[in-house]
C-alpha positions, -999 to +999 in steps of 0.1 A: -236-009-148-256-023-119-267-056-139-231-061-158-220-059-122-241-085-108-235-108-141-202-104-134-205-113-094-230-144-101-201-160-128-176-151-102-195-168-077-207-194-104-167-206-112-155-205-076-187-228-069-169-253-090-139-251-087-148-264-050-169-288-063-138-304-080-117-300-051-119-335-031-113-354-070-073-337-059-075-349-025-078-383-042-051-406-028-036-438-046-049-468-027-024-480-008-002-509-024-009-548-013+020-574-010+013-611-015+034-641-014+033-674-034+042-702-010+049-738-034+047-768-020+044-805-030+005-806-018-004-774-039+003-740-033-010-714-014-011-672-022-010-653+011-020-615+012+001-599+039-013-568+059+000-533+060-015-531+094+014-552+105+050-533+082+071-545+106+066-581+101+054-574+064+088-561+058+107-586+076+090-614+054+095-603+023+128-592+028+135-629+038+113-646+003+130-622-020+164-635-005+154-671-008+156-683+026+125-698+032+132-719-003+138-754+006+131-750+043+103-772+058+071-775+078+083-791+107+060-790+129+022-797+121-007-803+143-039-816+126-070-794+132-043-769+143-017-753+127+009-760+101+045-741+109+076-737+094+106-713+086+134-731+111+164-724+091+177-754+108+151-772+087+169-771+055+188-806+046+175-820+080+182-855+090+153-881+094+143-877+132+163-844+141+145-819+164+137-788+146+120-752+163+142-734+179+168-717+150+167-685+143+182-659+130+195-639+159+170-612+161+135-614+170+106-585+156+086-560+181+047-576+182+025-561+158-008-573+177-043-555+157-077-561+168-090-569+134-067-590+127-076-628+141-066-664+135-093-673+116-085-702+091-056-697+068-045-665+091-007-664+088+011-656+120+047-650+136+057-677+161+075-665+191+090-682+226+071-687+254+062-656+279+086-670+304+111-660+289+096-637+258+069-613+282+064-588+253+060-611+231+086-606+203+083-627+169+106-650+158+129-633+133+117-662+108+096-691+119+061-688+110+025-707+114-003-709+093-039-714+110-059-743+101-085-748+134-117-762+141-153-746+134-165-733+166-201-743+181-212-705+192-221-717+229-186-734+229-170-702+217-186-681+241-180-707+266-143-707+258-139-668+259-158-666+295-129-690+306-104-670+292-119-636+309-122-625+271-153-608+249-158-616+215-157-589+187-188-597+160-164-604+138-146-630+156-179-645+162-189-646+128-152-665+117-151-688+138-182-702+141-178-703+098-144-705+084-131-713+119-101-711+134-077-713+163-095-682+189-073-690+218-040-676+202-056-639+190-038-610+212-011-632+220+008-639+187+014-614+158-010-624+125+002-607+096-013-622+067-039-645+056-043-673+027-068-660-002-058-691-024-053-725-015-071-735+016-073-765+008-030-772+009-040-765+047-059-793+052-036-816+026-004-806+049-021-811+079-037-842+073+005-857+065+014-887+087+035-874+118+066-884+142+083-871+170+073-835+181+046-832+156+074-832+124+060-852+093+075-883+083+079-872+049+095-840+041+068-813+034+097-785+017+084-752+008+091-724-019+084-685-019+081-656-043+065-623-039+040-618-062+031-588-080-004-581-089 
């Protein structure tokens, strides 16, 4: 009886071994879903992944493509070596010359601001009025910039931060002394998604011939669909 009794203990033991073993295979989770969004333009078009560190603004945005609003809608306002920014609903059917950057849609959306998340070339990123009058920093309920920037000499960079009172993450280091980027704005304006296709559309729409308050002289219109993938 002794040794059917300890058979019987040791398979016990033996099936409650595995059955723990298996355990974290239930925990598994489904990874957590991504959200991109095709922006078409005349230069070539660009695929932005937007981040679910961000949902407020991630929600906001798509909510806004899937309606069609930013369809037809123009960059109005591009700085070479810069930034490239549109979404001023007072952009659609424009006349030649007319300022453009400040519509809106009446609300604005809390800042979203994440450490990891920087403007590193091709970051895309809520713009916002001015602290005076903005001193948490709200996002515009619509307008939005994409991040073309400079490549950053290191001793420049840390140059630039010790003016600023700021310290460099590794990571910010790394990016803008590569891909580069626009350093200045990070902590200060919500980024919420970046370019993974299309860099180069960037550059092409940055490069356009400008007027008056930085708006190209030929109309640079934009499309957007979400993606699924």
């Amino acid at each position: 009886m002794k040794g059917k009794k300890l058979t019987f203990l040791l398979f016990f033991f033996a099936a409650l071994t595995s059955c723990n073993a298996q355990s974290p295979k239930k925990q598994n989770t489904t990874p957590e879903k991504k959200y991109y969004v095709l922006i078409e333009t005349s230069y070539g078009n660009m695929t932005v992944e937007l981040y679910n560190e961000t949902p407020k603004h991630r929600d906001n945005f798509i909510k806004l493509v899937k309606e069609g609003f930013y369809n037809d809608l123009l960059f109005h306002r591009v700085i070479n070596q810069f930034m490239i920014q549109g979404g001023d609903p007072n952009s659609r059917n424009a006349k030649p010359g007319q300022m453009l950057g400040d519509g809106t849609l009446g609300y604005t959306v809390p800042a979203e601001f994440v450490p990891g998340l920087i403007h590193k070339k091709g970051a895309l990123a809520a713009a916002r009025q001015a602290d005076q009058v903005n001193p948490t920093k709200a996002s515009s309920s619509c307008q939005f910039y994409i991040v073309q920037g400079n490549v950053w000499p290191a001793d420049r960079l840390q140059m630039m931060a010790r003016q600023m009172g700021r310290t460099l993450t590794q990571q910010q280091i790394d990016a803008y002394t590569t891909i580069g980027g626009t350093p200045h704005l990070d902590g200060d304006y919500t980024v919420f998604g970046q370019v993974i296709e299309g860099l180069d559309v960037i550059d092409k729409i940055a490069a356009v011939e400008c007027g008056p308050a930085d708006r190209p002289v030929s109309d640079v219109k934009m499309k957007m669909s979400v993606i699924e993938r």
